[in-house]
C-alpha positions as CSV (number, residue, x, y, z in Angstrom):
1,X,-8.4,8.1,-36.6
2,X,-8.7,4.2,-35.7
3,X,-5.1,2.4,-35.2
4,X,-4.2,-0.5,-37.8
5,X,-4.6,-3.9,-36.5
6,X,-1.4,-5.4,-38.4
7,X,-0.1,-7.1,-35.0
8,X,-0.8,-10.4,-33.0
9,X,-3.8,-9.9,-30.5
10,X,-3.9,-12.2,-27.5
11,X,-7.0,-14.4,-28.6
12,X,-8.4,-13.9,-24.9
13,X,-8.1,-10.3,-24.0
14,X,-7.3,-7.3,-26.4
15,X,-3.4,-6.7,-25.8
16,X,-1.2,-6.9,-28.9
17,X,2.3,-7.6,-29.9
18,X,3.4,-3.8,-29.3
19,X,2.3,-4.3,-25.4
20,X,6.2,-4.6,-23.5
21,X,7.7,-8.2,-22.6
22,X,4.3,-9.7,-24.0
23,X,4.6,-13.1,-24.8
24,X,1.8,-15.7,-26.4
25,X,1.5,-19.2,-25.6
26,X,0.6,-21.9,-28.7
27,X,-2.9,-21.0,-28.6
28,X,-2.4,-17.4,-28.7
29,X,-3.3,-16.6,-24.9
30,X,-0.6,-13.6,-24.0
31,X,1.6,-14.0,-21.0
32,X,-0.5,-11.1,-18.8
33,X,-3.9,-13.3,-18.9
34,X,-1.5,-15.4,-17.2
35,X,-0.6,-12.9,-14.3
36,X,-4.0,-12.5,-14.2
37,X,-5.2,-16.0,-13.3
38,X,-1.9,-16.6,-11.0
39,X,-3.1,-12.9,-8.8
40,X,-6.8,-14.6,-8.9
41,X,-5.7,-17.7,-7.7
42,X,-3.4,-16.3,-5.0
43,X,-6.0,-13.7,-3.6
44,X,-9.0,-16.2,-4.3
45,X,-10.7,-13.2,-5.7
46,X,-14.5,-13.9,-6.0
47,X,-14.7,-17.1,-3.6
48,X,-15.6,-18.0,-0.3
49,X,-11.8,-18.4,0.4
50,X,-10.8,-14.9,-0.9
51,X,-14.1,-13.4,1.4
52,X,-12.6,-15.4,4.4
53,X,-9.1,-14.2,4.2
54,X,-10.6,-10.4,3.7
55,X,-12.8,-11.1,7.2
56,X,-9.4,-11.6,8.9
57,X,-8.2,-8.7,7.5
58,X,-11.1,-6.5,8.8
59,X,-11.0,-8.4,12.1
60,X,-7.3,-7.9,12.6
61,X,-7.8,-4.0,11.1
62,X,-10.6,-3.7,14.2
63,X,-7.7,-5.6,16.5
64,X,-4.9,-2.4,16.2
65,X,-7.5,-0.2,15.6
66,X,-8.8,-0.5,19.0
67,X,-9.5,2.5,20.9
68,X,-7.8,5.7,18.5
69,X,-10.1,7.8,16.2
70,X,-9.3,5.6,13.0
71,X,-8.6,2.3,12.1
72,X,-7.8,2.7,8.6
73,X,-7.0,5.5,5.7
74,X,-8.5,5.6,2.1
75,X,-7.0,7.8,-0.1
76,X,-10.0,9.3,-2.0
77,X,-10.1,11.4,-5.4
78,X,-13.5,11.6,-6.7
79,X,-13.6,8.4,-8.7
80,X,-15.7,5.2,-8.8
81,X,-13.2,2.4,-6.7
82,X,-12.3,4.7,-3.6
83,X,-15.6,5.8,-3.8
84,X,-17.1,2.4,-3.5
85,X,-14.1,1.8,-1.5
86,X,-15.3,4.1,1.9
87,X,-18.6,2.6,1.4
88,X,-17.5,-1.2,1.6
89,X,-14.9,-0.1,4.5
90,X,-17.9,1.5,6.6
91,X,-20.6,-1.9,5.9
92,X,-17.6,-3.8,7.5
93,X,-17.3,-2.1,10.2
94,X,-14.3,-0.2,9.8
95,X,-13.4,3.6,11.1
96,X,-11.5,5.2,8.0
97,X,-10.0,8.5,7.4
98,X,-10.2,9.6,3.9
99,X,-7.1,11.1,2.2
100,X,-7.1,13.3,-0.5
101,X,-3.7,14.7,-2.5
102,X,-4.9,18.0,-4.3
103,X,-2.8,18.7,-7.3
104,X,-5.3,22.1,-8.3
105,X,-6.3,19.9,-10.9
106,X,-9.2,18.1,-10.3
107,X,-12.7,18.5,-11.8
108,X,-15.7,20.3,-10.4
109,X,-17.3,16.5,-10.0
110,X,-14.2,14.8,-8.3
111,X,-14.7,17.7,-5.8
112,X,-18.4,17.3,-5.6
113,X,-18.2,13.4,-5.0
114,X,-15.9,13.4,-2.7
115,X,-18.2,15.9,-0.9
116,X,-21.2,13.5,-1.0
117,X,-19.9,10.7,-0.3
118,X,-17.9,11.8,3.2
119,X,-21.0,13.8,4.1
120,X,-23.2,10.6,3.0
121,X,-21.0,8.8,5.3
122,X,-19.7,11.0,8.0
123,X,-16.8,10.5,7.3
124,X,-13.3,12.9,8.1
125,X,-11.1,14.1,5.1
126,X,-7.7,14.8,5.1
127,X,-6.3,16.8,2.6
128,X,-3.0,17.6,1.5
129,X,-3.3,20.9,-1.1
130,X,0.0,21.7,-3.3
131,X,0.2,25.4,-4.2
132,X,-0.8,25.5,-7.4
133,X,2.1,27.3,-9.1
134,X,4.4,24.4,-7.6
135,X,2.5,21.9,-9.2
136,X,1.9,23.6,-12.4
137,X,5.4,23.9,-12.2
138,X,6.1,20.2,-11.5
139,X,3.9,19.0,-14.6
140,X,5.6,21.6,-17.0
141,X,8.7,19.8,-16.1
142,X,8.1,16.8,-17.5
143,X,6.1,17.9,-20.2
144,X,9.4,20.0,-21.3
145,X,11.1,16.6,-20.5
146,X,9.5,15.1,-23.0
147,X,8.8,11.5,-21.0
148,X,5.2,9.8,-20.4
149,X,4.8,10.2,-17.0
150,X,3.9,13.8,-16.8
151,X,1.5,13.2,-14.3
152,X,3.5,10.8,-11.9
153,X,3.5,13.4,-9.5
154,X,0.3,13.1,-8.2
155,X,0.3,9.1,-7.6
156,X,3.4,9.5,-5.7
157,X,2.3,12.7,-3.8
158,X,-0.7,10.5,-2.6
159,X,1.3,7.6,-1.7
160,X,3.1,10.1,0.8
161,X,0.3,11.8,2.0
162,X,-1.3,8.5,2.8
163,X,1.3,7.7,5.0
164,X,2.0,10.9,6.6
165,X,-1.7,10.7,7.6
166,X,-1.7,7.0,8.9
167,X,1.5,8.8,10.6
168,X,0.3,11.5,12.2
169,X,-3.6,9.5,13.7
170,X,-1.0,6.3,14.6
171,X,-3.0,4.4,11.8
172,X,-1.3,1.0,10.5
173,X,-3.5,0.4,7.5
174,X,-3.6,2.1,4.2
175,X,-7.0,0.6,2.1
176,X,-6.3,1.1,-2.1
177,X,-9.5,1.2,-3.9
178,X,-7.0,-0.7,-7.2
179,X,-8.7,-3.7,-8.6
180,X,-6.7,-5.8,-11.6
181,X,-9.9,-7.9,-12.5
182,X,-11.1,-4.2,-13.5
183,X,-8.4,-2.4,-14.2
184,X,-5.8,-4.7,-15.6
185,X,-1.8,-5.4,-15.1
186,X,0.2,-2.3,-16.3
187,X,3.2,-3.6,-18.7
188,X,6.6,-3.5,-17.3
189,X,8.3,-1.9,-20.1
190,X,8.2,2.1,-20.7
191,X,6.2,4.3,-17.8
192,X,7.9,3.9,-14.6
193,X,8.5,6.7,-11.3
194,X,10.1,7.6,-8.1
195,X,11.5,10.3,-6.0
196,X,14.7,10.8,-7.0
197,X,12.9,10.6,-11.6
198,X,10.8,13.3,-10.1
199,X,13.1,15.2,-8.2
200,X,15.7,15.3,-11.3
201,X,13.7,16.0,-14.0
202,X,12.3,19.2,-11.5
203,X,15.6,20.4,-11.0
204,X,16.7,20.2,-14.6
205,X,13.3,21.6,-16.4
206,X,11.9,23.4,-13.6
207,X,12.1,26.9,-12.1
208,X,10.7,26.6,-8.7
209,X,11.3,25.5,-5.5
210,X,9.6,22.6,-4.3
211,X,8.0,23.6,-1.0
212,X,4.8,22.4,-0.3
213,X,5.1,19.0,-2.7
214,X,4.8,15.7,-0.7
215,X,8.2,14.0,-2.1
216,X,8.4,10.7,-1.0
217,X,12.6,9.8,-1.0
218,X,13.7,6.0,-0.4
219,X,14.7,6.7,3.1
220,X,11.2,8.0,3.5
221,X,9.6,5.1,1.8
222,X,12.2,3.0,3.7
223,X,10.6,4.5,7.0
224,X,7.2,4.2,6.4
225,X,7.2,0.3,5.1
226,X,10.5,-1.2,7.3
227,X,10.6,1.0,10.7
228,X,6.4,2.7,11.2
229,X,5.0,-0.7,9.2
230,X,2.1,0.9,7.7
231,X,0.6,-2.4,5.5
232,X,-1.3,-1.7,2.3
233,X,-4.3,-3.9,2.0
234,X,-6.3,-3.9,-1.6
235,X,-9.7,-5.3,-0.3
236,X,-11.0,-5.5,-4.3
237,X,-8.1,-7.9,-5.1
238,X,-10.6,-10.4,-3.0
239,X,-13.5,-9.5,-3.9
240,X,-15.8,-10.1,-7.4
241,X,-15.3,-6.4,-8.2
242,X,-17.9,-5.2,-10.6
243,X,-17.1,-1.7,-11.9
244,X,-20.5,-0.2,-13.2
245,X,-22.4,-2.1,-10.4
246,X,-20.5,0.1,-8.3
247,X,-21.2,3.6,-10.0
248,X,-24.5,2.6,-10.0
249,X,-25.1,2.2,-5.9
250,X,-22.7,5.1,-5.7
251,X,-25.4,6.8,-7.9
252,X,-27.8,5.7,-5.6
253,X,-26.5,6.1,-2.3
254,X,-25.8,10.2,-2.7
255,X,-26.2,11.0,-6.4
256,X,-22.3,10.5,-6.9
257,X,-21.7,11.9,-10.8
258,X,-19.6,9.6,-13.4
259,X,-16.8,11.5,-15.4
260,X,-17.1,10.2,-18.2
261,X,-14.2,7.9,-18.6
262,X,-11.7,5.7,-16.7
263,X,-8.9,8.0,-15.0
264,X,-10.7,11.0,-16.2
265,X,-11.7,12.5,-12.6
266,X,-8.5,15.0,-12.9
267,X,-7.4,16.9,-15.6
268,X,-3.9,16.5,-15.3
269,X,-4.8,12.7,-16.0
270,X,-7.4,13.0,-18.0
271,X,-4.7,15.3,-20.6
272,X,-1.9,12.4,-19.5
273,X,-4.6,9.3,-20.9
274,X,-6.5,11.2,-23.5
275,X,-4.4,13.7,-25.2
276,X,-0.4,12.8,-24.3
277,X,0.2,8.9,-24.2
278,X,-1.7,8.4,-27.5
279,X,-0.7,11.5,-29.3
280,X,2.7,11.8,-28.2
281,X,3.5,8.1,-27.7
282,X,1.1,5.9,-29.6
283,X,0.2,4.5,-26.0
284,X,-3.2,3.8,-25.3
285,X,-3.5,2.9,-21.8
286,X,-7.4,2.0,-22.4
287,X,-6.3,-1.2,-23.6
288,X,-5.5,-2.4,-19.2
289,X,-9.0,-1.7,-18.5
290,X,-10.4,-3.1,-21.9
291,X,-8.5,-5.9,-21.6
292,X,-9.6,-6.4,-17.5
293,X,-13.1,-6.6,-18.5
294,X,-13.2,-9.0,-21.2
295,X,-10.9,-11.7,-19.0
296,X,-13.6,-10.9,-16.5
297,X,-16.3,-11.9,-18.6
298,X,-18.0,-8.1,-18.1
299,X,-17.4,-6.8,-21.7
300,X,-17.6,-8.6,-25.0
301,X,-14.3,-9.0,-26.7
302,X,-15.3,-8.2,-30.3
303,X,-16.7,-4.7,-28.6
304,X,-13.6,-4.2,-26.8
305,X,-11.7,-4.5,-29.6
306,X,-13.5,-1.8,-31.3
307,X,-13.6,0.4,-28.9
308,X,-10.0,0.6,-28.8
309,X,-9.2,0.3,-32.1
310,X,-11.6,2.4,-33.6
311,X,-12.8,4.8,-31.0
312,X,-10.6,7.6,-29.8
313,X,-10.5,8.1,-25.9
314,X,-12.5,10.2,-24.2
315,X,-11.3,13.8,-23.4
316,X,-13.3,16.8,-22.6
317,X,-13.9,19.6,-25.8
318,X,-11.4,22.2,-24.0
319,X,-9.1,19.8,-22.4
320,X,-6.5,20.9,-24.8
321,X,-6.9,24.2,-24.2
322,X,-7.1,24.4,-20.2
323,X,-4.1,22.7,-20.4
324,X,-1.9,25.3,-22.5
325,X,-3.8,28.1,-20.6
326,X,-2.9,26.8,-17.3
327,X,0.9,26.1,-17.6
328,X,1.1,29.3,-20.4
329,X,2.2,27.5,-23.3
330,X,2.0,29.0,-26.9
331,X,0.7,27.1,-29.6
332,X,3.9,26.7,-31.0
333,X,5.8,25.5,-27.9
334,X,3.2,23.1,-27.0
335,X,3.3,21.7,-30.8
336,X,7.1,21.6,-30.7
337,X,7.1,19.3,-27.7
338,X,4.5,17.2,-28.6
339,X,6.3,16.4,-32.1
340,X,9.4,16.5,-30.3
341,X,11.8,12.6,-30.1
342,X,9.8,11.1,-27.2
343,X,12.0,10.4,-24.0
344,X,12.1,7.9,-21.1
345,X,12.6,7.0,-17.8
346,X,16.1,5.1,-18.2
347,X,17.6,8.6,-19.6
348,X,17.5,9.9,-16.4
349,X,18.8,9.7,-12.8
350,X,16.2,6.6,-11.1
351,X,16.3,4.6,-7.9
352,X,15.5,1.8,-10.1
353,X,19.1,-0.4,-9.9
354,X,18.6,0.3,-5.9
355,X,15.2,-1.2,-5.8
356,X,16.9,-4.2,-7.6
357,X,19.9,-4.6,-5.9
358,X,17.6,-4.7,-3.0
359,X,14.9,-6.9,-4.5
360,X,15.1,-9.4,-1.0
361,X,14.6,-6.9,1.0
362,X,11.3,-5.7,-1.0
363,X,10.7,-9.3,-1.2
364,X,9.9,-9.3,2.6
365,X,8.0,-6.5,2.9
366,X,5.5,-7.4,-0.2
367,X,5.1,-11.1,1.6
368,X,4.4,-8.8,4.9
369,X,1.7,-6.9,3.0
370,X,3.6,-3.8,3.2
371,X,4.4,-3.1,0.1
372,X,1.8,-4.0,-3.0
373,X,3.3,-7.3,-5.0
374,X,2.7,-5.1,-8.2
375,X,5.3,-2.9,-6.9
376,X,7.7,-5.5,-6.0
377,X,6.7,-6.9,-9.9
378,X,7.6,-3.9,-12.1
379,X,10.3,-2.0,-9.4
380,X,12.5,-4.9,-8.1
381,X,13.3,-6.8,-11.9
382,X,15.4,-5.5,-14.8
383,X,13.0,-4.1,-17.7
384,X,14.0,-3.4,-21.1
385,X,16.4,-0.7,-21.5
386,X,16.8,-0.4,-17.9
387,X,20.6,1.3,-18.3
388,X,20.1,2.6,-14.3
């Protein structure tokens, strides 16, 4: 069933007057195309400038690297950008250490491309594996919740495995295969995680202990950016990132597999992008990457709009039903919750109101590179209906 266009669309990308805190200028161009052009113009992304800053990077990555196993980590899940990612570190030079957060959930070709590429490459994996009842218990817990981020789990999991890794090898950079000239600007507004949202909504919906999950608190997160200074470099913020370019020389390079969709290398997100946010919320997040390709010049706006308009989002045929299987739902309880009032993250317990009462501090550590500006963006400033 294709959604009604009956709002504003920005007359350069594809994001409409539903996207959060959007705002269009006189000649209809939204407020995010902005962001956009500010990011490109601060990283130089796609010049001689941008490339130059990046080779200082490397050299200086080398520089502290010197003389221990590593010089970097990548955290690696199957898909195209940390793919490319351990391919780009290795032509510069660099020594990484591939990371890799299991959840139980990924597919049979995540686990197969990360197999070819590290054996393509020679390179070492570290793997952090959550028992599977914990986790299945983790995602039943929001799902009961009722709130979007079902699978936030996982991206924070990673995040802590990442720098327990870079930890435990004495490693000071962590490389993040994210790219926003592919991928987009996520709208501050409704989706939004941390420890202590994940940690609360467990203890109030789930029945386990949590003993083998990753859970990154703010004193952890604290003492991994402020006290061990492990710096977060992007390397495709600088560079002229082109997506299917890359899946083609993975293809190449060691017969890497595509998946079939953006995000869709793990079930748990492929249910949270194909199946949950637009069923259950009326969000489609295809619209960041959509919208990251036509400012980029590499998809044809007219087709963008139809494709996320008018097509629905890619989800495997039993998707549905690996899902209720798995976390032993009936059909009735899984249709109750998915017609259920939809929640959010301000109903509940955050560290949000301590990220902003702290929003200098963060302020120093995103200009020191080690914390991402997109988290200082959406964590350190009130957002709509931010009651925490």
């Amino acid at each position: 069933m294709s959604k009604l266009i009956e709002q504003q669309i920005c007359s350069r990308c594809i994001y409409d007057a539903s996207v959060p805190g959007i705002v269009f200028d006189d000649t209809g161009v939204c407020n995010y195309c902005k962001m956009v052009d500010e990011l490109a113009k601060q990283y130089a992304t796609g010049t001689p400038t941008g490339a130059k800053i990046l080779d200082n990077i490397i050299a200086e990555i080398k520089r502290k690297g010197k003389g221990k196993k590593y010089d970097c980590i990548v955290g690696v899940s199957g898909g195209t950008d940390s793919s490319y990612l351990l391919y780009w570190a290795v032509e510069k030079g660099l020594r990484p250490l591939a990371v890799h957060y299991d959840n139980t959930w990924n597919t049979a070709i995540a686990t197969e491309n990360i197999r070819k590429v590290l054996a393509d490459l020679k390179i070492d994996l570290y793997t952090h594996v959550i028992d599977n009842k914990e986790a299945d218990d983790i995602f039943l817990s929001f799902f009961k919740a009722g709130v979007p981020e079902i699978e936030a789990s996982t991206d924070l999991a990673l995040a802590e495995t990442m720098y327990r890794a870079a930890y435990k090898y004495k490693v000071k950079y962590i490389l993040e295969g994210h790219s926003f000239m592919t991928e987009g600007i996520s709208p501050l507004g409704k989706n939004y995680f941390d420890g202590k949202y994940i940690r609360k909504i467990h203890e109030q919906y789930g029945s386990l202990k949590m003993h083998s999950y990753p859970l990154m608190t703010f004193i952890r997160f604290l003492f991994w950016t402020m006290f061990v200074r492990i710096r977060k470099i992007r390397p495709l913020w600088y560079l002229a990132y082109d997506k299917k370019s890359a899946q083609q020389f993975l293809m190449n390079k060691c017969n890497w597999q595509y998946y079939g969709g953006h995000h869709l290398e793990n079930r748990m997100t492929a249910f949270f992008h194909s199946i949950y946010c637009p069923q259950k919320f009326h969000i489609d997040y295809r619209n960041n990457s959509l919208a990251a390709l036509v400012r980029n010049g590499q998809l044809n706006r007219d087709s963008a709009v139809h494709q996320y308009y008018h097509e629905e989002p890619h989800a495997e045929p039993e998707l549905v039903s690996y899902f209720k299987k798995r976390l032993q739902l009936s059909e009735n309880i899984y249709n109750e919750i998915m017609a259920a009032q939809p929640r959010y993250w301000y109903e509940f317990p955050t560290y949000k109101k301590r990220f902003e009462l702290l929003r200098p501090l963060f302020y120093v550590l995103m200009r020191s590179h080690l914390i991402p500006k997109s988290f200082y963006m959406k964590y350190c400033f009130p957002t709509v209906n931010n009651t925490r």
